[in-house]
N, C-alpha and C positions, 0 to 999 in steps of 0.2 A: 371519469367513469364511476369513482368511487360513488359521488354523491347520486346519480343517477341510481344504483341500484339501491344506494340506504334508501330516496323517497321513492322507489316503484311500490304499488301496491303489490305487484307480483312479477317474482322473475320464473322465467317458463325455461327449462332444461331442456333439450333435444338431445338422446343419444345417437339417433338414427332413422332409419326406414324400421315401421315396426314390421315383426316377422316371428311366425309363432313361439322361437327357442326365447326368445327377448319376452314376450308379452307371459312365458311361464315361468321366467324369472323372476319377472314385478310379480308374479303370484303369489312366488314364493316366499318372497323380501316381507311382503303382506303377512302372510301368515306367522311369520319369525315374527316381526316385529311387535305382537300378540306380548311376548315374554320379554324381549330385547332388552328394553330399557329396566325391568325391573332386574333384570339378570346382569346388566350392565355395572348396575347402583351397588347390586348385593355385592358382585369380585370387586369393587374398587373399595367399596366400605371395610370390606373385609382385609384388603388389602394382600391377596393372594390370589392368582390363577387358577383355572379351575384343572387345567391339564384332560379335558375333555377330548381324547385321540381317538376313541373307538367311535364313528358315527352312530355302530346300534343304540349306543347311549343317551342319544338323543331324548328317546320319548321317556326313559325312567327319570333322568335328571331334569329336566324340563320340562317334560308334559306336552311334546312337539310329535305329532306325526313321522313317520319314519319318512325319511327323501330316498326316491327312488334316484336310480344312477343319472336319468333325463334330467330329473331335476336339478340335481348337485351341479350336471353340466348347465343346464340352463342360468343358475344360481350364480356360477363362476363366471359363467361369460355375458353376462351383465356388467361384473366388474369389469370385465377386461376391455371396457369401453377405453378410449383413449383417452375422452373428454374427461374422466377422472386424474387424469395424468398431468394438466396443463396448468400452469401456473396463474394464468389470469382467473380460473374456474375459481381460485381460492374467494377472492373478494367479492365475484358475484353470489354467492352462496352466504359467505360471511355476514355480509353486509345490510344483504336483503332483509325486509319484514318478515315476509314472504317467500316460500321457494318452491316449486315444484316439478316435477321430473314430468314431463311429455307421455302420455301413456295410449295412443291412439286415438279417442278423443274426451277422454278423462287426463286428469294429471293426479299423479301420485307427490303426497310430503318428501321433500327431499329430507326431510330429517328420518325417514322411513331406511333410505339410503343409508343415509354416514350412520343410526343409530345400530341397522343391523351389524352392519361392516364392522361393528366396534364389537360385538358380542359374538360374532365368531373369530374372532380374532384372541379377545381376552377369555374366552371359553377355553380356546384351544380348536374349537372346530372346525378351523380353515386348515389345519392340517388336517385331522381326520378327513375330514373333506378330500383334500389332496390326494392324500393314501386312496381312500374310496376307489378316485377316478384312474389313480394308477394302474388301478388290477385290471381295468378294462384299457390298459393302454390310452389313458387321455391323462398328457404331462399337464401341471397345472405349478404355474412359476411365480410363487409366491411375489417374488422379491423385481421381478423382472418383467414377463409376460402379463402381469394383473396387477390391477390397482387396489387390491379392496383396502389396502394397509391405507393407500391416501384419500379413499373414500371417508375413513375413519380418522383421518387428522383434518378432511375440511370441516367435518361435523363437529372435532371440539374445537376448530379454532372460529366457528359458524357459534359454537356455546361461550366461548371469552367473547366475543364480540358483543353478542345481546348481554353480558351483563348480569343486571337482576332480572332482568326477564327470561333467564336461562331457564331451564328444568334441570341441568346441569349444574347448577350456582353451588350445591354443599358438597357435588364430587369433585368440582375443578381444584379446588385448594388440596387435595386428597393426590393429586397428580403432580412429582415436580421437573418444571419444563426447564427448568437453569442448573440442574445437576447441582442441589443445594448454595448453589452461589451467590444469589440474591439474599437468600436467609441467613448464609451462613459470614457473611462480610457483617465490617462495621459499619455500613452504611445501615445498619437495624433492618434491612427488606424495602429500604428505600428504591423506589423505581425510577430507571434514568431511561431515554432515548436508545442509550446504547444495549442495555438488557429487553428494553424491547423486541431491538433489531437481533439479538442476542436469542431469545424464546424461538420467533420465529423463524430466523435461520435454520436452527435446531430443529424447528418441526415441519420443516417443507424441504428438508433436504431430498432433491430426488425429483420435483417436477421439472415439467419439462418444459422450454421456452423456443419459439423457433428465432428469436434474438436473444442472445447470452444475457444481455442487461436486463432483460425481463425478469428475469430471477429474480431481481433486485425491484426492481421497477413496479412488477406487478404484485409486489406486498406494499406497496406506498398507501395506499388507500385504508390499510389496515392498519399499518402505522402510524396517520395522522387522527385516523376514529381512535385507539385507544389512546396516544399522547391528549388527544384534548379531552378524552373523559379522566384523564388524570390528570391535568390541565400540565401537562409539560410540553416545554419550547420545540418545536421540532425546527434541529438546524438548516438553515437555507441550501449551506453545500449537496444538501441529501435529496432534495430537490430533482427530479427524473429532467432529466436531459438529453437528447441525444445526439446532441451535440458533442458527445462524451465519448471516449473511444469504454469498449470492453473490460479492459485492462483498470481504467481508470476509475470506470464505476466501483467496479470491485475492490479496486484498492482506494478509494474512498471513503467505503463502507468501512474495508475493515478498519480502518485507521480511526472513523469514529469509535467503533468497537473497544479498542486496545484504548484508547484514551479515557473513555466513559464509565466503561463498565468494571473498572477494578478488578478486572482478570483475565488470564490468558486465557480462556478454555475457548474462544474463536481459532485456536490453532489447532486446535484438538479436530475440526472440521478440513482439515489440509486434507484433500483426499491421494491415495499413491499416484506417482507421476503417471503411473500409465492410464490413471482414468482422467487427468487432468486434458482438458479441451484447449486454454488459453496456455501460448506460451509465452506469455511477456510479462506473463505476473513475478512477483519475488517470490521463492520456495512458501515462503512464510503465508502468503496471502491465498486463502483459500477462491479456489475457480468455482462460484455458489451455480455454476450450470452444468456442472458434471453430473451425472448420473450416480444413483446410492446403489452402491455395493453391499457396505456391510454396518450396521448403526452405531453411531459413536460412542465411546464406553462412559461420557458423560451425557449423552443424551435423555432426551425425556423420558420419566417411569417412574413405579406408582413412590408417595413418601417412603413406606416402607423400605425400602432399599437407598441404603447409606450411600450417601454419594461419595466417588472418588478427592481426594486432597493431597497425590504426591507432592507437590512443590507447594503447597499452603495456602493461605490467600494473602495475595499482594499487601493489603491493608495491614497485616499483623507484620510485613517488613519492613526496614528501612526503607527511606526516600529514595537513598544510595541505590535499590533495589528495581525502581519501579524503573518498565521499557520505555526504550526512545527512540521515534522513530526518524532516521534519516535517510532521508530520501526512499532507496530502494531498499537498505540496510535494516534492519530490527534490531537494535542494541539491550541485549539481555544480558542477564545472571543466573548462573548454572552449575551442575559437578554432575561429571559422570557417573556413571555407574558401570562405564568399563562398553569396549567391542564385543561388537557380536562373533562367538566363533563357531557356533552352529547350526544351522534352520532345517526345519521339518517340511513336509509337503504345506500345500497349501489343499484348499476341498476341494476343488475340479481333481487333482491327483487320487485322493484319498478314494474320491467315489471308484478310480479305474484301478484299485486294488493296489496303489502303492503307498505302503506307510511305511518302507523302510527308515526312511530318516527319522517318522517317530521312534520307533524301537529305539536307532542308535540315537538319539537325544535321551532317551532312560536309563541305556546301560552302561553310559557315558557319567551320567547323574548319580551321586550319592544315593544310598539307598533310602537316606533321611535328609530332606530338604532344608537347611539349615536356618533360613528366614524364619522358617514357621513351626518345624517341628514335627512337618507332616511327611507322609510318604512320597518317594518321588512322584509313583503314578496318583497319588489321590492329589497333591502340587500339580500335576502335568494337567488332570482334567479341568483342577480349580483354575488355572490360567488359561484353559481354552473357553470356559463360560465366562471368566471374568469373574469368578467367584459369585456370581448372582444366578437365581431362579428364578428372577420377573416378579420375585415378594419379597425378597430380602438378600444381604451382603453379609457378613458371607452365605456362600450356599446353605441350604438347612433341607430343600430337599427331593434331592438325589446325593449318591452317593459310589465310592469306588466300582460297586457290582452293576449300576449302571452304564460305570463309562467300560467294563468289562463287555458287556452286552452291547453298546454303541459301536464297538470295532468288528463283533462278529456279527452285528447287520449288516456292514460293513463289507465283510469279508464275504458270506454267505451271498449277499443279494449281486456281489462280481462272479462269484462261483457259477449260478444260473445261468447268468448274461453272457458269462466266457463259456460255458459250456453249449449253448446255442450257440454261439457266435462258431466257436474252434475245436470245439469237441474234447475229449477226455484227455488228449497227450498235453493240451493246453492248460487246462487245467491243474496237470500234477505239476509243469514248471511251474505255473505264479505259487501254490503250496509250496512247494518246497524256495521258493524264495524268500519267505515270508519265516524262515529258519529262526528268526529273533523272535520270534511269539514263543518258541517254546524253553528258551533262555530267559525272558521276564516269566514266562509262568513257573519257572522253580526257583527265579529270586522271589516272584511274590503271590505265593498262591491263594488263588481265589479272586487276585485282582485281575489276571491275563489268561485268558486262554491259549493252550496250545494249538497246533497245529493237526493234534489227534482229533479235538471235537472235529474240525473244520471236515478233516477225513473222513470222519464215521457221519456226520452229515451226505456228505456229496455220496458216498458209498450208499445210504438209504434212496438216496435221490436216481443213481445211477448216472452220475458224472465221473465217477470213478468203478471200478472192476472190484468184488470182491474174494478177499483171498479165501485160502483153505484156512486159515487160523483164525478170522475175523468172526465175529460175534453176531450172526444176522440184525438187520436194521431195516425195517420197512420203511418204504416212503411215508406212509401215514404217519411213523413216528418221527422224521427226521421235520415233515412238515409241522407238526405240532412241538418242535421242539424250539423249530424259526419263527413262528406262532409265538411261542412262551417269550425267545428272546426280545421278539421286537416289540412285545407287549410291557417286555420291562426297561426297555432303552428308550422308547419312542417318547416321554416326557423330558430327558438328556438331548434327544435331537431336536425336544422344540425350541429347547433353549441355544441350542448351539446355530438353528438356523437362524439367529438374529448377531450370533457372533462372528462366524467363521469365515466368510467370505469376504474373499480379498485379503487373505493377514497368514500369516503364516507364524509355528511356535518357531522362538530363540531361542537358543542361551548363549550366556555371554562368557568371559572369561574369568572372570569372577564368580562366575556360578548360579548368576539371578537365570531365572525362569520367565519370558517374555512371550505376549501376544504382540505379534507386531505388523508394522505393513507391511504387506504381501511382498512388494518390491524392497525388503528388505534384504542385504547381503551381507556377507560373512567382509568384517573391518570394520562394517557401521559402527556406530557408537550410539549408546541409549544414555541419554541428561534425565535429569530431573532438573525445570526448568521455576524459576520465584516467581509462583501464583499462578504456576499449568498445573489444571487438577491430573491430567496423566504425563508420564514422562513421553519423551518423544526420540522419535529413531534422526540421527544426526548424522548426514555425510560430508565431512571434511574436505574442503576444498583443495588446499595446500596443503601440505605437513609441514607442521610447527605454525600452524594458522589458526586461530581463533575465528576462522568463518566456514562460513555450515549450510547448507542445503536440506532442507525438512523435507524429509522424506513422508515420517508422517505419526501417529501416535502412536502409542504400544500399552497393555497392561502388562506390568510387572511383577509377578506375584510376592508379595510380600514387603513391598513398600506401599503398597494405594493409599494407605490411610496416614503418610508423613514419616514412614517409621525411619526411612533414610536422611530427614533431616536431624540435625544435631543442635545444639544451641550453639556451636561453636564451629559450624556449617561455612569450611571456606569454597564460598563462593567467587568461581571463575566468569571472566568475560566473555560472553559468548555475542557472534554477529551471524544474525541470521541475511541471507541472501537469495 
């Protein structure tokens, strides 16, 4: 199929039956796409997001017509086509001279498509967008319900394929898809097979196949167009078969992977058991048809931001060092960093107003984070973004009063919902539950809110009764005051919606500060693994056993950059199963 759509003169897209909510979306895509690409060029050059959360903002920073609420909807649900979704869509697009989307009886550039898709995306304005349609009750699910995110990965992997006939050729290099591993090995940025299948992995995590092997399968055509413009050998075992059970494809792949590509960070893609589809893989061996939750802390993003290096690169180790794979076994080298002894909510909870366990994970924690030097809470929020802003490593910008403000959006936007929902006696139990907000706010103040804002809120609101001694608070104020907050958090949550789900914070018994997977539990154990750029969450088979179950990867705050290795790093046997 591959070579069918490189020689068509033109491949034709069909999302549907057109129908006027669709035919106002191509409108719209139209009209954006006006600025798109120059807006695109300028945040990747620049190497910084633009953090564009307000949509009024639209026409002063761009010079864009303001979108009315039909449109945003119409806009969104364009994306939310499926055909966006599907794995084989990658190569007809890629591959093509040609490409154009079905528009009743004209057809639209599909680069019109993936070009917008990418600049509201790296604007920021798919969240403002979101928010928009929120206020009129229309949910809009980034990560899950819409595609626009993978509209926006066919487009550049649609611009690596054409090459020098890109308009994309001087931002692609500006983008890195191997989480500096390519560049940063001694291989000098040499390209192999296996960093191929390595890129692409990384950047189609998440479509979807109605045969598991497709996942695999249906990047084949992409894989053999750029090995032969780089003229490498593409191995025969890799060869689409179906003759091949699920299991085996997959564990095929990755084993080329681990062999080729002089690093582990294919483990790093292990997703938690409970989104895993295939059960006959080893722990080790990523299931590439499971559905994306939440994106890998070595995944693709822009140069700017340092790429993680816990465990090194393989190549600056001993031979002694390098994995070996037997059979269903993965035979590595590793040193803890110690069990996990305590985990916080994961985001489904947090939204329904429970963060007790964040609290006690802080008041649990030194007041000074000993790794780094930094506050526990300004530590806690740096491990829940992963220390990055979508521009750089460490974070540079947002800050403590941020993630202050992210809890009481938090808190504030459950207070509403629960008051509709259960009315006021409901609401003063979840307050008064929430008793550890005002025990961090006098160990750290100005980093936490108490539990008095939250009151003197709801009281303007009239979710709560006010006393005879209480300070009058209009709705108008308490509104502009949720106004003020979410204007200063809402940059903190764009970044967090690309971390948070699915992973829940550790700590361990030693004291490190962990993002980790979700299906993490209190015993696990967190490695640093020779030549995995993140450490990973390890469940022990046997006790007094050197064999392990991966669970899945973690960020660690304060080792990402090697700090835990030592030059005289004794390194334990570890067998992954």
């Amino acid at each position: 199929m591959d070579k069918i759509y490189s020689n068509a003169s033109l491949v034709a897209i069909w999302l549907g039956k057109p129908f006027p909510q669709l035919q106002l979306g191509f409108e719209v895509i139209d009209r954006i796409y006006k600025v798109a690409f120059r807006e695109v060029s300028r945040i990747i050059r620049a190497q910084q997001y633009d953090f564009t959360l307000d949509i009024g903002d639209i026409q002063d920073k761009y010079g864009l017509e303001l979108l009315t609420n039909e449109e945003m909807e119409a806009l969104m649900d364009v994306y939310a086509s499926r055909w966006f979704g599907r794995v084989w869509v990658i190569q007809e697009v890629a591959l093509a001279k040609k490409v154009g989307v079905v528009n009743g009886d004209s057809i639209m550039a599909f680069d019109k498509f993936g070009t917008v898709a990418a600049f509201l995306h790296v604007s920021g304005l798919c969240i403002a967008i979101s928010h928009a349609l929120a206020r009129i009750d229309r949910n809009v699910d980034l990560l899950e319900g819409n595609f626009l995110f993978r509209a926006e990965r066919i487009q550049i992997l649609r611009e690596w394929c054409l090459g020098d006939q890109s308009l994309w050729q001087e931002l692609l290099p500006l983008v890195d898809f191997t989480a500096g591993i390519q560049n940063g090995s001694e291989r000098g940025g040499e390209e192999t097979v296996g960093l191929v299948l390595t890129k692409l992995l990384l950047w189609t995590i998440g479509f979807k196949a109605t045969d598991p092997r497709d996942s695999v399968f249906g990047l084949w055509g992409i894989v053999r167009h750029i090995a032969s413009t780089q003229h490498l050998k593409m191995p025969e075992h890799l060869r689409p078969s179906y003759d091949m059970s699920v299991s085996d494809v997959f564990h095929s792949v990755a084993t080329e992977i681990l062999e080729t590509s002089g690093t582990l960070i294919l483990l790093t893609l292990v997703k938690d058991p409970e989104q895993r589809s295939s059960t006959e893989l080893p722990s080790w061996c990523p299931d590439f048809s499971s559905p994306l939750s939440s994106h890998p802390i070595s995944g693709p993003q822009l140069k700017s931001v340092t790429p993680v290096k816990a465990g090194g690169h393989i190549e600056g180790l001993t031979r002694s060092l390098l994995p070996g794979v037997r059979g269903g076994t993965l035979k590595l080298r590793g040193f803890p960093l110690g069990p996990v002894q305590a985990i916080g909510e994961r985001a489904d909870e947090i939204e329904y107003g429970k963060f007790g366990k964040w609290v006690g994970i802080l008041l649990e924690m030194e007041d000074t984070y000993p790794l780094t030097g930094q506050s526990a809470v300004e530590a806690f929020w740096r491990t829940l973004i992963h220390d990055q802003d979508l521009s750089s490593r460490p974070s540079k910008l947002v800050g403590t009063e941020h993630f202050r403000d992210v809890l009481l959006i938090q808190a504030l936007g459950f207070v509403r919902r629960e008051f509709a929902k259960n009315g006021t006696e409901s609401v003063e139990k979840h307050i008064e539950s929430w008793c550890g907000l005002d025990t961090l706010a006098k160990r750290y103040p100005g980093a936490v809110e108490g539990t008095e804002t939250i009151r003197t809120y709801c009281k303007g609101k009239g979710f709560l009764p006010t006393l005879e001694h209480d300070i009058p608070v209009s709705e108008e104020e308490s509104d502009a005051f949720r106004a003020k907050v979410f204007d200063n958090g809402s940059g903190l949550l764009m970044i967090l919606s690309g971390t948070i789900f699915n992973r829940c914070i550790a700590l361990t018994a030693g004291g490190h500060l962990a993002h980790a997977s979700g299906s993490t539990i209190p015993g696990d154990e967190i490695w640093v693994l020779a030549g995995c750029p993140s450490p990973l969450v390890l469940r022990r088979l046997e006790p007094e056993t050197d064999q392990f179950s991966l669970i899945g990867e973690a960020y660690v705050h304060g080792v990402m950059n090697g700090e835990a290795i030592a030059k005289h790093t004794e390194w334990r046997h570890v067998d992954l199963v």
